[in-house]
N, C-alpha and C positions, 0 to 999 in steps of 0.2 A: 531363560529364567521365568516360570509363572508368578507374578507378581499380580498379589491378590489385594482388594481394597476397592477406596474410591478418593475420585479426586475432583474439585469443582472445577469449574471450566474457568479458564486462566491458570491454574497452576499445575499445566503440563509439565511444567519444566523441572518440579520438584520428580514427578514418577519418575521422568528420562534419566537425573541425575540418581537416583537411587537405583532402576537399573542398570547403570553402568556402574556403581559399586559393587556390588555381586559381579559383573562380567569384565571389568577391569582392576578394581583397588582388594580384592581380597576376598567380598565378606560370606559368609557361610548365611547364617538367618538374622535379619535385620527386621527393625518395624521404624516407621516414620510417621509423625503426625504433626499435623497442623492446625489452631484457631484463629479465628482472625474477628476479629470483632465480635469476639461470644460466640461464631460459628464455626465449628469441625468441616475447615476444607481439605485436608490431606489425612489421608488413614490407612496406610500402605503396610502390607506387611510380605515376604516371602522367606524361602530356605528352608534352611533343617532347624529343627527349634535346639539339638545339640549340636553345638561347632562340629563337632566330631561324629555325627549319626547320620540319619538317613531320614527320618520321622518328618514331617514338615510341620513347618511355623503355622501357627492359625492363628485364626482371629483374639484367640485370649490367651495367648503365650507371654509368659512374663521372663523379663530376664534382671541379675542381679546390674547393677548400672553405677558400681564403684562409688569416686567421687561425687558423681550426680546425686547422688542421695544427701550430700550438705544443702545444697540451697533445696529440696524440701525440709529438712530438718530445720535449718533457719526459720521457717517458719512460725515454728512453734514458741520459740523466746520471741518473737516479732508479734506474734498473735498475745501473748500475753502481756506486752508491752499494751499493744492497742488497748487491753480489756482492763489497762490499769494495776494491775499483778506484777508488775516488772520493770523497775528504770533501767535504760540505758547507761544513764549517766553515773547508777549509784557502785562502790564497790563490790566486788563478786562475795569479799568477804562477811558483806553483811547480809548476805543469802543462807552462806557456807563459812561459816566460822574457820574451817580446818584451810583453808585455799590459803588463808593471809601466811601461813608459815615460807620462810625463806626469801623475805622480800618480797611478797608479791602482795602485800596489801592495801597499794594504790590501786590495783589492777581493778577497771574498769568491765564490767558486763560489755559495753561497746568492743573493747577490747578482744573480748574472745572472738564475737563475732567477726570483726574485722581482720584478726589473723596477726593482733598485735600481743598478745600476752606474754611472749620471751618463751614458751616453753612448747616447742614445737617436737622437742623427744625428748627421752628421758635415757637417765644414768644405766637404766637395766631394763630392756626389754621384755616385755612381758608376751608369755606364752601364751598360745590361742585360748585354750582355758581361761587364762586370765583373763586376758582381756574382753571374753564374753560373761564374767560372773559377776558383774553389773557392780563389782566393789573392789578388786583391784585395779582396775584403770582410776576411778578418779583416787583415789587414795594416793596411787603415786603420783599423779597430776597433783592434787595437792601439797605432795610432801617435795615436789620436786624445785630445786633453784632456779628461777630463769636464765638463760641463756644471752638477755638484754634485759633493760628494764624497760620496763612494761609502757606499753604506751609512747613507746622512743623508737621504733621502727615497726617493720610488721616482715614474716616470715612465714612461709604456708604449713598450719599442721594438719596435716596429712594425715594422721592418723589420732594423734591426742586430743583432736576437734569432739572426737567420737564422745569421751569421758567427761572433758570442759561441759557440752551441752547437755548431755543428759546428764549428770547431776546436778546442775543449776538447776533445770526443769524440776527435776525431783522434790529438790529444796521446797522451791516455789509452790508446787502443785499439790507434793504428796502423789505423783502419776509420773510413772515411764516415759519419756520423750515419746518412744512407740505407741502406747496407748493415747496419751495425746490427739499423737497427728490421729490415730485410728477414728476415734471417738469426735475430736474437734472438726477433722479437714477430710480427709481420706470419707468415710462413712457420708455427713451431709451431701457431698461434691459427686460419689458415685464413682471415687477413681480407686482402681487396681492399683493400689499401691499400699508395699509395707517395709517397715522398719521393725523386724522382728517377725519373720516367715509364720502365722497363724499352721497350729497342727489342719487343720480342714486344709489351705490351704496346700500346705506339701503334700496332704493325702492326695489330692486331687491331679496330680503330677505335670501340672500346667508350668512351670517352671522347667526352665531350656537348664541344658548345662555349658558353660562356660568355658573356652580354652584359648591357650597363646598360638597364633597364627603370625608366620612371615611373609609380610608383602610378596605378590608376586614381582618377579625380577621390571616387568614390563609396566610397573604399576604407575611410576612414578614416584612412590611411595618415600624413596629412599632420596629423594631429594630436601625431605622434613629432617634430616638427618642433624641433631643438635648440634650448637656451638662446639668447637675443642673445650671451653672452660663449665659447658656445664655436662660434658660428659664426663669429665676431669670429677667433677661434686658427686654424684652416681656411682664414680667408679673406687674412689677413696672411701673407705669402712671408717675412718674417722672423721669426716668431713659430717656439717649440721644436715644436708641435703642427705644424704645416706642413713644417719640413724634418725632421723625425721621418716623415712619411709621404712624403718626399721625399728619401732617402736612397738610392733607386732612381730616377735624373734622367735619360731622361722615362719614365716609366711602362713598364712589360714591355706585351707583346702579350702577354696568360694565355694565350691559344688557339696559340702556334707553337709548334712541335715543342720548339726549341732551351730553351723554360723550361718546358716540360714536363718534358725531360728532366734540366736543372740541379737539385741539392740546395739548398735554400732553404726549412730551416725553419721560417722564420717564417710563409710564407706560401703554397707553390706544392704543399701534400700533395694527392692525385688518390685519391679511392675512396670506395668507398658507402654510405650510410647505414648499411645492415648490419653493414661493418666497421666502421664510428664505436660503433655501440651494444655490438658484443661486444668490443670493445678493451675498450671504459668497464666493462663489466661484468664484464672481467678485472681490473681494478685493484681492484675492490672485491672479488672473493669466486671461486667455482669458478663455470665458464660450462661445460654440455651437457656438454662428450666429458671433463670436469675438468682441464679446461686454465685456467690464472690468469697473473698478470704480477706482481702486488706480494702483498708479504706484509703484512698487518695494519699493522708498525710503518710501510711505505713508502706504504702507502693516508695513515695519519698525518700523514706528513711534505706529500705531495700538500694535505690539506684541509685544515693547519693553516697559520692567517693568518700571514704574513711580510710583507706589506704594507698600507694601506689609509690611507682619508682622501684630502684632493687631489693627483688626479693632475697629476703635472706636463705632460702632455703630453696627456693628453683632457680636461683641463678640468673635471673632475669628480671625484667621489669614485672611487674601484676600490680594491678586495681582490684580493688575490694571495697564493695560496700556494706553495709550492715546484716555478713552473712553470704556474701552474693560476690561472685567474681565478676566483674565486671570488662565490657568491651576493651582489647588492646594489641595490641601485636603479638603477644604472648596466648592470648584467648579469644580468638576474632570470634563475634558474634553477630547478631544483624546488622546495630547502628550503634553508634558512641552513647545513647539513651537505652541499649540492652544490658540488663544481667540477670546471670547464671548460673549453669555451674557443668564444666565438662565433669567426664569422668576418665581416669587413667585407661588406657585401652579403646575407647569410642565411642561414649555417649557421650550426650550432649543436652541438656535443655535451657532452658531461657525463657525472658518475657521483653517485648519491646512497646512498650506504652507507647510512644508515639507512632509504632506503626501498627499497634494494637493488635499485635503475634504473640502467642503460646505456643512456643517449639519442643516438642521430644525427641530425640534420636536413640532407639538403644538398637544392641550389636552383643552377639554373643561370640563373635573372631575378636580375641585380645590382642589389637599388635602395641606397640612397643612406644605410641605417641602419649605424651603426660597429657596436652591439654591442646593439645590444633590437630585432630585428626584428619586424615584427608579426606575419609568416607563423609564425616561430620558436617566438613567445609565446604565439600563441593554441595552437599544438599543444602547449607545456608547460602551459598552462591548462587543457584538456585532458585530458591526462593525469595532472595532479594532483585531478581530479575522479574519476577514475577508480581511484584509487587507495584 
């Protein structure tokens, strides 16, 4: 495998573990990067920039990175909190008038973020269309019943996160979630990254395409093989975990133009490892030219627990802070002081204040892991040797 990049000295051990994912766990074209104190010490990228092609990965190859794309979107209500535009603490319905219907008008701003709202699907899934025409999703998130009351557990929305946050934003701003991050974080910061694919951008055909791939037999892979009770939640069509990830009915096409270009931050963010790792390493501290995102107390709010124990909706335990999935046995990250956010299939990013890390991982081979991928894992493994 030619693997292309650069890596500072000491953190051999991240190249060695990313090429042995290409030559043992699966992957087709990957990129990996690292900050460490404000500085870009891993920048690795190789493969086919499509799962399925021939073409190679370069230097500015962007891929769509699922889940991962929350904890950048968190940002955005988090950045407006800082700037005084946004309590936490206040109800959502005094943003959004229309959210208080069905119960849910204790429901907390924190709330959303945290993954406590009660309404992680809804009654009737909404068609790809829908779901990108920026006014069905929250409309039925608003019109819809909780599933708990609010603020009484937490449950991962997997796809309703998308609606909850951008139209809160909206409210607030009068601006796109998208536009936001572009304009606020994204643009100042110099990162390849978008929530809502810019036409220049797809023109430019720097964008991989994405496809599901099966562990090789020899990988080890299939030893991540989930609990009986939460493949049991997955496999049942009426169980919350099932139309929780079916809230989008039937599945988007990632690779067509049209959800490329829709806002849906829960799940359709597009960009590269590199902007994954210098995002995360502006929420923590000053990155090279002293550009940052959060200030100390908002770094805070991000890695302090607001949820955790069983999840109602993966079946397992998860931590969540304001937005941010945080370190657990369900989401290993660097240290019990990281959070992040995987993504369904194999990315991965994060920020670890105390060891003063901004991690990316993305992957254009989709296998079958929600949130501990092994490709993932062993480059944090990795780089926690390294450290």
């Amino acid at each position: 495998m030619d693997i292309q990049g650069v890596v500072a000295e000491g953190f051999e051990p991240v190249r060695d573990a990313f090429v042995r994912n290409f030559e043992v766990l699966g992957d087709r074209g990957a990129a990996v990067a690292v900050y460490r104190d404000g500085r870009k010490v891993v920048d690795l990228w190789g493969g086919t920039r499509d799962a399925d092609g021939t073409e190679p990965w370069t230097e500015d190859t962007a891929q769509i990175v699922r889940s991962a794309t929350k904890g950048v979107a968190a940002a955005v209500p988090l950045l407006l909190h800082q700037r005084g535009l946004l309590d936490l603490d206040a109800p959502v319905g005094s943003y959004w008038p229309e959210f208080k219907a069905g119960g849910k008008e204790k429901t907390l701003v924190r709330d959303l973020l945290a993954h406590r709202a009660g309404i992680p699907a809804l009654d009737r899934g909404l068609t790809a269309a829908e779901a990108a025409d920026g006014v069905s999703g929250p409309r039925a998130v608003a019109a819809q019943h909780p599933f708990w009351e609010p603020g009484t557990g937490h449950g991962y929305h997997a796809q309703t996160y998308s609606w909850l946050l951008s139209e809160l934003v909206l409210r607030v701003t009068g601006r796109t979630l998208g536009s936001v991050l572009a304009e606020d974080i994204a643009e100042p910061l110099g990162l390849d990254f978008w929530i809502g694919l810019p036409d220049a951008e797809a023109d430019a055909g720097r964008v991989g395409r994405v496809a599901p791939v099966e562990p090789p037999e020899s990988s080890g892979m299939l030893r991540t093989r989930p609990r009986r009770n939460v493949s049991e939640a997955y496999a049942d069509p009426g169980s919350l975990t099932r139309r929780a990830f079916a809230a989008i009915d039937p599945l988007p096409d990632e690779n067509a133009a049209a959800y490329r270009a829709a806002e849906l931050p829960a799940s359709n963010g597009i960009g590269t490892a590199r902007a994954l790792a210098r995002f995360y390493g502006a929420t923590i501290g000053v990155v090279e030219d002293g550009a940052r995102i959060f200030t100390p107390a908002t770094t805070g709010l991000a890695a302090r627990e607001h949820s955790s124990g069983p999840d109602r909706v993966l079946v397992v335990n998860t931590r969540f802070g304001a937005g941010y999935m945080l370190h657990g046995p369900a989401s290993p990250l660097l240290s019990p002081a990281s959070f992040g956010h995987p993504g369904r299939g194999g990315s991965l990013a994060f920020a670890d204040p105390e060891a003063g890390v901004g991690f990316g991982y993305v992957t254009n081979a989709l296998a079958k892991s929600v949130t501990a991928d092994p490709r993932a894992q062993a480059l944090v493994r990795a780089l926690r040797s390294a450290l």
